[in-house]
ZADOMAR-331483 format. One record per residue (C-alpha): residue number from 1; x, y, z. Coordinates in Angstrom, 3 decimals, decimal comma, padded with zeros to 6 digits. Example, Ala and Ser with C-alpha at 12.3 -4.5 7.8 and 13.67 -1.06 7.14 Angstrom:
BEGIN
<1; <012,300; -004,500; 007,800>>,
<2; <013,670; -001,060; 007,140>>,
//
This chain:
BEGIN
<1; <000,000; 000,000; 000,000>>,
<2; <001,408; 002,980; -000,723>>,
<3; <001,482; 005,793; 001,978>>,
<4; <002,885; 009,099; 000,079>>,
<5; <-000,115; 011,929; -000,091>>,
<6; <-000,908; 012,447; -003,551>>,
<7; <001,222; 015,368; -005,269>>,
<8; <-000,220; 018,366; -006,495>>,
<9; <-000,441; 019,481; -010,197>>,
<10; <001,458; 023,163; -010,373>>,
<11; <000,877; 024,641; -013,995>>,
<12; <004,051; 024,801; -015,911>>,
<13; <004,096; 028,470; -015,515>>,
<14; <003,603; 029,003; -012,134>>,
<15; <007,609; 028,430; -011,503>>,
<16; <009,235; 030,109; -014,592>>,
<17; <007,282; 033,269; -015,053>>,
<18; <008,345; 037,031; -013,477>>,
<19; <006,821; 038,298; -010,951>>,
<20; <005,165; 042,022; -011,101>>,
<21; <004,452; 044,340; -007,934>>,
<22; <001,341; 046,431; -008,216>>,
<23; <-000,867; 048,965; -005,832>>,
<24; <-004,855; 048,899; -005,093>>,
<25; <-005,892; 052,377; -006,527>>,
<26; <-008,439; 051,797; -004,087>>,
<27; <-006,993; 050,641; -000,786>>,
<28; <-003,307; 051,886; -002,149>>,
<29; <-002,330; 047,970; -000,784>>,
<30; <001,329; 046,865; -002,768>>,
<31; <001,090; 043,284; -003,798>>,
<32; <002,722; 040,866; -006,131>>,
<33; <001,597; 038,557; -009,109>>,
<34; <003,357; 035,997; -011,308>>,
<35; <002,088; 035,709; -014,707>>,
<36; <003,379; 035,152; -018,024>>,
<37; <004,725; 038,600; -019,755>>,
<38; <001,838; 038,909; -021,991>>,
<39; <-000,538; 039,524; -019,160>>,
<40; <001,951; 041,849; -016,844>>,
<41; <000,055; 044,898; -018,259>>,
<42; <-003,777; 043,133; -017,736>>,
<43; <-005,665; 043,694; -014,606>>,
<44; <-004,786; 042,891; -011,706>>,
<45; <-007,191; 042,444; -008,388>>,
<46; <-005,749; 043,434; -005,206>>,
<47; <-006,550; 040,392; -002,021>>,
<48; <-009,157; 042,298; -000,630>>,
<49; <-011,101; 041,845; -004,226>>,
<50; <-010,606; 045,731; -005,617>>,
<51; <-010,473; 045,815; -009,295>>,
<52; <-008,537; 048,444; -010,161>>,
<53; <-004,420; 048,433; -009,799>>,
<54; <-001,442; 049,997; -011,228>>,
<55; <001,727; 047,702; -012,073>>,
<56; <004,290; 049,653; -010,184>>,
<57; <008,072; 049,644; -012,165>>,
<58; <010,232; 047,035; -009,925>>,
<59; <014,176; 048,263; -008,828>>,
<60; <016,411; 045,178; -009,123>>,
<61; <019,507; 045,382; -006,885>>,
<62; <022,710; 043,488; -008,334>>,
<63; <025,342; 042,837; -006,190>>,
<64; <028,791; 040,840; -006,442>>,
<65; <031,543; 039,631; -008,440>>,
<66; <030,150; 042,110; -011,510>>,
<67; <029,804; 045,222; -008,661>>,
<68; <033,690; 044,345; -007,296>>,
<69; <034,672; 044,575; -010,934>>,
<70; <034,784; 048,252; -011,314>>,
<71; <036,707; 048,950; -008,734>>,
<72; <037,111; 052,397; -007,277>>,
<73; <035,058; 054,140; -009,298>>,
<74; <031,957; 052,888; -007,926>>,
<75; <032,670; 053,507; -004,474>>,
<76; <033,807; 056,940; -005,392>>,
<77; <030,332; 057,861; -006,844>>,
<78; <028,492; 055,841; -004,149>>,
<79; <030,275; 058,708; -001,772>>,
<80; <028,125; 061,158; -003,043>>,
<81; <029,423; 064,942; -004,140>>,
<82; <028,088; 066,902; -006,809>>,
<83; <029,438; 064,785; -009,441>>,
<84; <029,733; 061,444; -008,002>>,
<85; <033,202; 062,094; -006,347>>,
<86; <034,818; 062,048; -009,733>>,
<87; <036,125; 065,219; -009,385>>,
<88; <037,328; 064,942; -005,578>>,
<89; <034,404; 066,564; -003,894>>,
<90; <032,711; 063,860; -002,216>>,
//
């Protein structure tokens, strides 16, 4: 007899699509959707049920082996100064 609970079908998309952050126009609530690319820009309820959203534009944040790359010159404009530090004010 076999013992294992029965495994659950997950469509095919639900692990290899993006994921897209939008707000409740109506309850201004942020929330987050996978779904394929051709249906980032359709709507979108919020959880509590609200119809109307906004896709918000989503900041990615790299960091590593490409960021150590450029040596200095990043650090020098993450210091700030009018121009970045380039020019030795930051």
């Amino acid at each position: 007899m076999d013992t294992r609970a029965p495994s659950r079908r997950i469509p095919a998309y639900s692990v290899a699509v993006p994921r897209y952050e939008y707000r409740c126009r109506e309850c201004a609530v942020t929330f987050e959707v996978s779904r394929p690319m051709a249906e980032s820009s359709g709507p979108a309820p919020c959880p509590a049920g609200h119809p109307d959203s906004d896709r918000l534009l989503s900041t990615v944040a790299l960091t590593g082996a490409g960021a150590a790359s450029t040596g200095g010159q990043a650090r020098r404009a993450a210091d700030g100064g009018c121009c970045g530090g380039a020019c030795g004010c930051g």
